[in-house]
N, C-alpha and C positions, 0 to 999 in steps of 0.2 A: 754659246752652245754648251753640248755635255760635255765633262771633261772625259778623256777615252784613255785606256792602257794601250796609248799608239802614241809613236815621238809626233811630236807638233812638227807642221809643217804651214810655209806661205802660200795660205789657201787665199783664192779671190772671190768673195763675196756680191752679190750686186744685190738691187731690188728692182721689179721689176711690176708697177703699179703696187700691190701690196703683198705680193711674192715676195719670198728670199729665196734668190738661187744663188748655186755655189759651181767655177769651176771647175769643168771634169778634163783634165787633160789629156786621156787618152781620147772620150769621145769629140775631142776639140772644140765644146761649146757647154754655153750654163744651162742646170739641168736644176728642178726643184730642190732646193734643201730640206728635206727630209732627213728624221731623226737616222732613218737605217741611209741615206744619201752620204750624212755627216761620216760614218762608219763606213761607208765603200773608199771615199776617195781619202781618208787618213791610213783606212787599209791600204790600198792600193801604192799610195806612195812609200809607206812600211816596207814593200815586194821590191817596188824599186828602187829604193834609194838606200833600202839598208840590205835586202834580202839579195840584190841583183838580179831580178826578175827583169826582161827587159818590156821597155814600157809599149814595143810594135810588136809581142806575141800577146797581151793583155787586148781582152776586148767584154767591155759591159753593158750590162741590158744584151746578149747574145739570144737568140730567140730559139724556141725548139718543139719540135711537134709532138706530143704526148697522146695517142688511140688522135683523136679529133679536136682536140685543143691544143691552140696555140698557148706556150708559155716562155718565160723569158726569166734565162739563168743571170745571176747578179754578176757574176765575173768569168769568163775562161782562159784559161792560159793558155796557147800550142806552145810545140818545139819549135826549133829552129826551120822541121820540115814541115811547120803547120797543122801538124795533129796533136790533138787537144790533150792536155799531160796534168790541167787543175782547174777543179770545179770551186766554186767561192759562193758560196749563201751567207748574208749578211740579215743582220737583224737590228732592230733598233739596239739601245743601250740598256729601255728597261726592259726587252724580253730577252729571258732566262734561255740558253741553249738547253735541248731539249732531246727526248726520240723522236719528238715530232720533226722538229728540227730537221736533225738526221734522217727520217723519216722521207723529207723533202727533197734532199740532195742525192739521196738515194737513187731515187724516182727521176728525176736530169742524169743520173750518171746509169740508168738504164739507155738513154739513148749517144751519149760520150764515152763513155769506157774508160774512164781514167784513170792515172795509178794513185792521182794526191784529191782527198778532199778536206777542204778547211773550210772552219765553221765560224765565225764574229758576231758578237753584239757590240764590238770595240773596249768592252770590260774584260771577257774570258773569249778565248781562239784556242779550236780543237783541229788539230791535223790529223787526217787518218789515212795512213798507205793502203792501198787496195793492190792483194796479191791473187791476179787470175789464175796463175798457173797452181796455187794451192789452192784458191777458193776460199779463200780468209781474205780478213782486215787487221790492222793494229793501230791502235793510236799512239801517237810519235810525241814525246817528250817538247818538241819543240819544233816548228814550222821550217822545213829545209831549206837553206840556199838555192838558187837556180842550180847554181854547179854540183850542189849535192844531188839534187832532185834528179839530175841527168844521169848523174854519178849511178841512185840506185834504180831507175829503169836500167841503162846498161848492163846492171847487173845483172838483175832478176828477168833479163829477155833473152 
């Protein structure tokens, strides 16, 4: 597969007639390998295993209703008390992050409200804090710890 700016991890591969799927550990079962798939669960293990995200407030393919379409957010985080604190759109490795991009995440976090959104193709990852109480955004140097991420919602709430 491509190679990613994410630590390797022991990913379990199967095939399945002429599929390749690849284990998803939160979802508990293999799911098509796909180039943006390859990029979710290298991400996701990134969160958990170095960021300390924990891996039972993580849930993907999370579904959400937009005017009359259904759609389905690539990752969301809750707190500890189950309300959703990080939105995750993931993209293959050769598409470029984007406004469109952005654009798309946007539009999920019109019905989530969340304070973090982060962006991957598994090359380049954009974090951007969303502050309601001013009605701004910023983009964050570098993708927070859980215990930071907690740290600056307590803050700013």
């Amino acid at each position: 597969m491509i190679q990613l700016n994410l630590p390797p991890y022991a990913h379990r591969i199967s095939q399945e007639n002429d599929r390749m799927l690849i284990y998803d550990d939160i979802r508990r079962r293999y799911v098509a390998l796909t180039p943006e798939e390859w990029v979710r669960q290298h991400f996701v293990h990134y969160l958990t295993e170095e960021l300390g995200y924990p891996a039972t407030l993580i849930r993907n393919e999370a579904q959400l209703q937009i005017d009359r379409c259904t759609k389905r957010c690539d990752t969301v985080i809750y707190d500890t008390q189950l309300r959703p604190i990080v939105l995750c759109e993931y993209k293959a490795p050769s598409v470029s992050l984007s406004q469109k991009t952005m654009d798309q995440i946007l539009r999920y976090n019109y019905i989530f409200r969340v304070p973090l959104l982060l962006l991957s193709n598994g090359v380049q990852h954009t974090a951007c804090f969303v502050d309601y109480t001013q009605n701004s955004y910023r983009f964050l140097p570098e993708i927070p710890t859980f215990k930071e991420l907690t740290t600056i919602i307590h803050t700013n709430n």
